[in-house]
N, C-alpha and C positions, 0 to 999 in steps of 0.2 A: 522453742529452744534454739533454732538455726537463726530468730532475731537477737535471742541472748547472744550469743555468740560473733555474732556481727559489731553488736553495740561494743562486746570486750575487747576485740581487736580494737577496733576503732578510739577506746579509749586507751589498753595500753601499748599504743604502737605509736603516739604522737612523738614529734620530734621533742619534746620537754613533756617530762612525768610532773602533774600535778595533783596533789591531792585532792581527793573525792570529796572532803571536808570545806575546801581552799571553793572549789565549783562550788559546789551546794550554795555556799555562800555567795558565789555572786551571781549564779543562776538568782537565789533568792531578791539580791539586791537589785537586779535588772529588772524582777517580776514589781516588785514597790515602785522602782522607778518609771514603770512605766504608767503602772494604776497611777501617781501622784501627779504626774503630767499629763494624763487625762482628767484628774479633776481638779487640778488646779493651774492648767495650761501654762506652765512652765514646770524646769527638771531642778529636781530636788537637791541639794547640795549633797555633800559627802556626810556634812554633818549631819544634817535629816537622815538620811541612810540608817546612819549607825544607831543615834537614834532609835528609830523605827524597829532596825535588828537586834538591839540590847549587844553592839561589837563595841570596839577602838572602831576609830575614823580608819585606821591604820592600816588595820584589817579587810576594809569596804575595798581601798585604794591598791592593796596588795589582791586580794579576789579581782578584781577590774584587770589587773595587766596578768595577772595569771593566765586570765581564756584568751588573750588576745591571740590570736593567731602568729609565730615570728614571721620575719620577711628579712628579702634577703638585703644587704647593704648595697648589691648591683642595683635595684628595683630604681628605675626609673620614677622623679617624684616631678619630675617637669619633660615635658620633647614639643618643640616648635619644627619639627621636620627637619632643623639643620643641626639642630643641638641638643642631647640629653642632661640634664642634673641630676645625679643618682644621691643617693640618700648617702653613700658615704663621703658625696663632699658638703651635704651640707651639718655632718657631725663630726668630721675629723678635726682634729685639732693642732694645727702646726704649732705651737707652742708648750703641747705637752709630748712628745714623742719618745719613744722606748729610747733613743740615742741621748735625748737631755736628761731624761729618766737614772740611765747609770752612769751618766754623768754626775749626775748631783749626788746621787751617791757615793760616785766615788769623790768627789770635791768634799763632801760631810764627814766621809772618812779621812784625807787629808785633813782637815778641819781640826779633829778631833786630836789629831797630833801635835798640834801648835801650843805654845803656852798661851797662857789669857792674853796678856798684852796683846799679842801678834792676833791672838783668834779675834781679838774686840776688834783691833784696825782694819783687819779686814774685812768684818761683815759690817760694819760703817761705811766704808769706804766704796764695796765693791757691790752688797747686797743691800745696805739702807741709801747708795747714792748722794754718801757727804765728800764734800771736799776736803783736802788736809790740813786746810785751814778752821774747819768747823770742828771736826774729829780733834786738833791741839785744844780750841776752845773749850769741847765740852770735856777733856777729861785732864785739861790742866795742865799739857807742858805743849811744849813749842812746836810749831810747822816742820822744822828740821827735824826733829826728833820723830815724829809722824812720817817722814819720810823715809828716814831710815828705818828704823823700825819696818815701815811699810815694803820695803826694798829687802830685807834680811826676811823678813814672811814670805813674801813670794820666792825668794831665793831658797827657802825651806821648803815649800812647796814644789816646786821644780826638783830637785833633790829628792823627794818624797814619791811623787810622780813619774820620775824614771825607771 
């Protein structure tokens, strides 16, 4: 009774609750994988797996990172004694950041405020990287007129933005 009681802590005290269902399953999948790479000296795909289980692949792949244990994003994944690499610089991403995040948001909302003309010039312009010579081309009147245009949208935007 006092092992029962140990094993229940133990399962629901983890830092992420996963179902009992979710385990089974990849206890199950690990016990194949281990037979299949003893008899056939290499490791089974995910497909084999599922296979094997009668799941989705999906399913195999989601059981797999369920039991993994988490760790923390300090955890050191390199140290040469002078220097560490922790795991959150090798996943962070400066080009997606919570600041360009409600940024774009809020540019999409401005966005959405513009009429057509103004909206198409400037997501040519500013987010497909044509020139105002290319943007007259493709939709049929002059460089000037792209300009302006382009000059009275940003000018609306600004306005908009305050």
């Amino acid at each position: 009774m006092i092992i029962g009681e140990v094993k229940r802590y133990l399962r629901d005290n983890n830092s992420i609750r996963v179902s009992r269902s979710i385990r089974d399953l990849a206890y199950k999948a690990m016990q194949f994988k281990e037979r299949y790479t003893k008899e056939n000296g290499k490791e089974p795909t995910i497909d084999i797996i599922a296979k094997e289980l009668g799941v989705e692949r999906e399913d195999i792949s989601l059981s797999f990172d369920a039991i993994q244990d988490p760790i923390s994003l300090q955890e050191p994944v390199y140290n040469d004694n002078a220097e560490s690499i922790y795991i959150m610089d090798q996943i962070k991403d400066a080009k997606n950041t919570d600041e360009l995040w409600t940024e774009q948001m809020t540019i999409m909302q401005i966005m959405k405020k513009l009429n057509e003309k103004e909206k198409m010039i400037i997501t040519k312009r500013f987010f497909d990287g044509r020139t105002q010579m290319e943007v007259a081309k493709e939709i049929g009147i002059s460089q000037a007129q792209v300009s302006r245009l382009e000059k009275n949208a940003i000018d609306h935007i600004k306005r908009l933005y305050k």
